[in-house]
VODO-673657 format. One record per residue (C-alpha): residue in three letters; chain; y, x, z. Coordinates in steps of 0.001 Angstrom, whole numbers, plus 524288, in hexadecimal, padded with zeros to 5 digits. Layout:
N
+-----+---+-------+-------+-------+
|   r | c |    py |    px |    pz |
+-----+---+-------+-------+-------+
| ala | A |     Y |     X |     Z |
...
+-----+---+-------+-------+-------+
//
This chain:
60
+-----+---+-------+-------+-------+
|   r | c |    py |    px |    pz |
+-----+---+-------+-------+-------+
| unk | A | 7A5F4 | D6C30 | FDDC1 |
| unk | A | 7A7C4 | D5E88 | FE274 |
| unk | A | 79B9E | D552A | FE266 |
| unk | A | 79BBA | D49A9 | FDA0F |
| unk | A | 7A15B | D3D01 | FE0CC |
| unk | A | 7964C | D332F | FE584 |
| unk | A | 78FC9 | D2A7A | FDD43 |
| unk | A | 795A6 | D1B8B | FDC69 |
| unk | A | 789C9 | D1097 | FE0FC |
| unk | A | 78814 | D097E | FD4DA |
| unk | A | 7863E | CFC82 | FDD54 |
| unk | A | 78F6C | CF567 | FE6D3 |
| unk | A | 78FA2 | CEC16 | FF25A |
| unk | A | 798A5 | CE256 | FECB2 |
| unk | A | 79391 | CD833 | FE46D |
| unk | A | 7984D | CD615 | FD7F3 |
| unk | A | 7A694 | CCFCD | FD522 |
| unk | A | 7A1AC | CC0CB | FD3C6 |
| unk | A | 7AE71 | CBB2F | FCE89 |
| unk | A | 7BAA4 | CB64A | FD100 |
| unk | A | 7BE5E | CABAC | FDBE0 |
| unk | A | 7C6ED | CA021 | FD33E |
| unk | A | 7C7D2 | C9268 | FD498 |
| unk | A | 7C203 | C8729 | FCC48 |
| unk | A | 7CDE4 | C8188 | FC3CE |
| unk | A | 7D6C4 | C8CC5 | FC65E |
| unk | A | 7DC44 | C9378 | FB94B |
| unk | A | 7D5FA | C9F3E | FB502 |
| unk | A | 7D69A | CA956 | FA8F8 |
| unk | A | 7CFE7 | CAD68 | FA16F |
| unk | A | 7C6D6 | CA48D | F9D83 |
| unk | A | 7B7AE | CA7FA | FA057 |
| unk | A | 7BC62 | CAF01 | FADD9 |
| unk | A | 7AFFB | CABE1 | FB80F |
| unk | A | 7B33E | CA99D | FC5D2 |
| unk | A | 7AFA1 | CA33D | FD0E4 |
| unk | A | 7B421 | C98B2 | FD908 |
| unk | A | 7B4C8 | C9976 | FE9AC |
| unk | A | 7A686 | C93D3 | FEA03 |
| unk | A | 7A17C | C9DC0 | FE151 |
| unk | A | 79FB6 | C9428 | FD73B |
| unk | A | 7A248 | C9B31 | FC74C |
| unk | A | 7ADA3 | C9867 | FBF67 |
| unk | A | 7B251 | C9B7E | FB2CF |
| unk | A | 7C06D | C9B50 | FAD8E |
| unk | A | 7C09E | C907B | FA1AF |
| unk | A | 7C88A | C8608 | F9A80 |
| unk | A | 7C9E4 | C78B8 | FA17D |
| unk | A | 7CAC9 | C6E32 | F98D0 |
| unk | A | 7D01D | C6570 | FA412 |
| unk | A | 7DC44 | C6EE5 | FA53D |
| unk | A | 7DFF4 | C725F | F9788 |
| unk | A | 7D5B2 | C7C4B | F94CC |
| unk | A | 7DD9E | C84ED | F9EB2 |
| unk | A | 7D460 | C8F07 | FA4D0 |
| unk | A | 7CE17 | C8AE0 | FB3E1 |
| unk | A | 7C3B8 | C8F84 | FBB1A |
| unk | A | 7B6D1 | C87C7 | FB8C1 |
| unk | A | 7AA7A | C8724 | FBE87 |
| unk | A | 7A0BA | C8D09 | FB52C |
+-----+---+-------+-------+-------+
//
C-alpha cells in the first residue's frame, strides 16, 4: 500500500498576476481589458472619440 502523495501549500511566494504591460494609445480588444502601462500607471481598453471610436489604451 502506497502512502498518499503530500499535501499541496495552499499559499505561494509569488504575488498575484497584476496585469498586463501595454502602451497608452496602442489598439487593444476587447473593450474593458485592464492593463498597465511601463510606469505602473492603470489602463483600460475603451473607445477614443479622437480616433473614430476605435479601441486604445487609456489611462483610467
Amino acid at each position: 500500500m502506497q502512502a498518499p502523495p503530500p499535501a499541496r501549500p495552499t499559499t505561494t511566494t509569488e504575488p498575484p498576476q497584476q496585469g498586463l504591460f501595454v502602451r497608452e494609445g496602442a489598439f487593444c480588444h476587447p473593450e474593458g481589458a485592464l492593463g498597465l502601462s511601463p510606469r505602473g500607471e492603470p489602463l483600460v481598453c475603451r473607445k477614443d472619440s479622437n480616433r473614430g471610436d476605435r479601441l486604445r489604451w487609456q489611462r483610467v
